[in-house]
C-alpha positions in Angstrom: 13.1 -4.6 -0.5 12.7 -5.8 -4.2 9.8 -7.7 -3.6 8.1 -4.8 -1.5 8.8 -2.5 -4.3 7.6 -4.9 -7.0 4.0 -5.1 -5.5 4.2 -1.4 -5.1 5.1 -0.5 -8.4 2.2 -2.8 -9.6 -0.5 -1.0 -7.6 0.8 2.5 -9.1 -0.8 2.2 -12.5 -5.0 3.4 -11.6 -6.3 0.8 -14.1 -4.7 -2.0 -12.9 -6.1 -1.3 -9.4 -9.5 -1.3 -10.8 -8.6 -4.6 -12.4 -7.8 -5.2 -8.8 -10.9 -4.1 -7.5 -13.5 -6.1 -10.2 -11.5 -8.8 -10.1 -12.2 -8.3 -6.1 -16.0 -9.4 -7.1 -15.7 -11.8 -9.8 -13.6 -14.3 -11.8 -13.1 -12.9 -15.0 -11.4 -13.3 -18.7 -9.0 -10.9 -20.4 -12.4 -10.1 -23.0 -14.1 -9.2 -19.9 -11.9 -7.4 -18.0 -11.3 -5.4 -21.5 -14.9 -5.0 -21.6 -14.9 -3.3 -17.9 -12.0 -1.0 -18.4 -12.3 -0.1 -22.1 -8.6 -0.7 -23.0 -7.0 -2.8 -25.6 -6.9 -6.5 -25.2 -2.8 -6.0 -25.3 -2.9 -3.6 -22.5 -5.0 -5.6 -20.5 -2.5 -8.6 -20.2 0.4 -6.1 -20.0 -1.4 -5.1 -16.2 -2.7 -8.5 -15.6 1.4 -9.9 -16.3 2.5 -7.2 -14.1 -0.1 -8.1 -11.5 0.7 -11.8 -11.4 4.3 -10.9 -11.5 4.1 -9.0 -8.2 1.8 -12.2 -6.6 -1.8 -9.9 -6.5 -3.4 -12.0 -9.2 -3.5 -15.8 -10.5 -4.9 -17.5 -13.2 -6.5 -20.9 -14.2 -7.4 -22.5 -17.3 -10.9 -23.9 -17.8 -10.8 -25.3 -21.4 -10.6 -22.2 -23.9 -10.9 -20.1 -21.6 -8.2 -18.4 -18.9 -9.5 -17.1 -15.8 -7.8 -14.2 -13.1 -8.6 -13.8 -9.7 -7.0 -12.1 -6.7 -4.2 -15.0 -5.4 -4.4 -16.0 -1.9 -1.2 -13.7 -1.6 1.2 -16.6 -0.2 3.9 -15.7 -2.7 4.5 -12.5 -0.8 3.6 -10.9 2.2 3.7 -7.6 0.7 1.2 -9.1 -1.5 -1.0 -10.7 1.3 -1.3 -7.3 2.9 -2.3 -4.7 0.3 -4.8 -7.8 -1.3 -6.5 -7.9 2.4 -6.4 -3.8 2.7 -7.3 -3.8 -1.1 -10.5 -5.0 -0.1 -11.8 -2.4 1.8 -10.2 0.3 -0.1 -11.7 2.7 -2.8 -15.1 1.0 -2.5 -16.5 4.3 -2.1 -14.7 5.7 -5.0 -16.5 7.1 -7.9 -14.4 5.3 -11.1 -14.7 2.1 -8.7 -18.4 2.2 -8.2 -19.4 3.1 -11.8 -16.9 0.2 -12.9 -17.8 -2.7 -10.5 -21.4 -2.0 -11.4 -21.5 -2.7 -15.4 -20.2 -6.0 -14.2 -22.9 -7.7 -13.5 -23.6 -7.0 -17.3 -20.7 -8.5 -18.9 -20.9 -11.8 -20.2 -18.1 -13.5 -21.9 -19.9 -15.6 -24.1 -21.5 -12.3 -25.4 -18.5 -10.8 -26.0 -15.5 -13.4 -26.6 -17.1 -15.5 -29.3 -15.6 -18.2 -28.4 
């Protein structure tokens, strides 16, 4: 029961299921992700630690930078399930649309001087 309520509790917080959702359309960095929500850089790991925690999200390094995606969800069958509901869920939603459409616009290079 533990790990059921551990990818439950992770999906209660509305921003990190619209991390959940633009994560559902791209690979992205913390700046990013940051950029797409418009919370603070600290809060943004807090949700993406939590996330990974509970086996929704993984990350990879590619030199500087550290990329998230949604995990395949083998870590948890909890996990597998809500990821493959997840994606057909709140498309439709207002706060979803208006945030998986700016996007397109973000550019990490722009943003993360790096």
């Amino acid at each position: 029961m533990k790990e059921f309520i551990k990818v439950m509790k992770a999906l209660s917080d509305p921003n990190r299921v619209k991390l959940m959702k633009i994560l559902q359309h791209r690979v992205m960095c913390v700046c990013e992700i940051q950029a797409a929500l418009g919370i603070a850089q600290p809060t943004v790991s807090k949700h993406l630690k939590i996330l990974e925690d509970a086996g929704l999200v993984t990350h990879s390094k590619d030199g500087l930078w550290v990329n998230y995606s949604p995990s395949d969800g083998v870590s948890s069958p909890y996990a597998a399930s809500l990821l493959g509901h997840l994606k057909h869920w709140l498309s439709q939603d207002h706060e979803v649309k208006l945030i998986t459409e700016k996007i397109d616009g973000i550019q990490r290079d722009k943003i993360c001087k790096r």
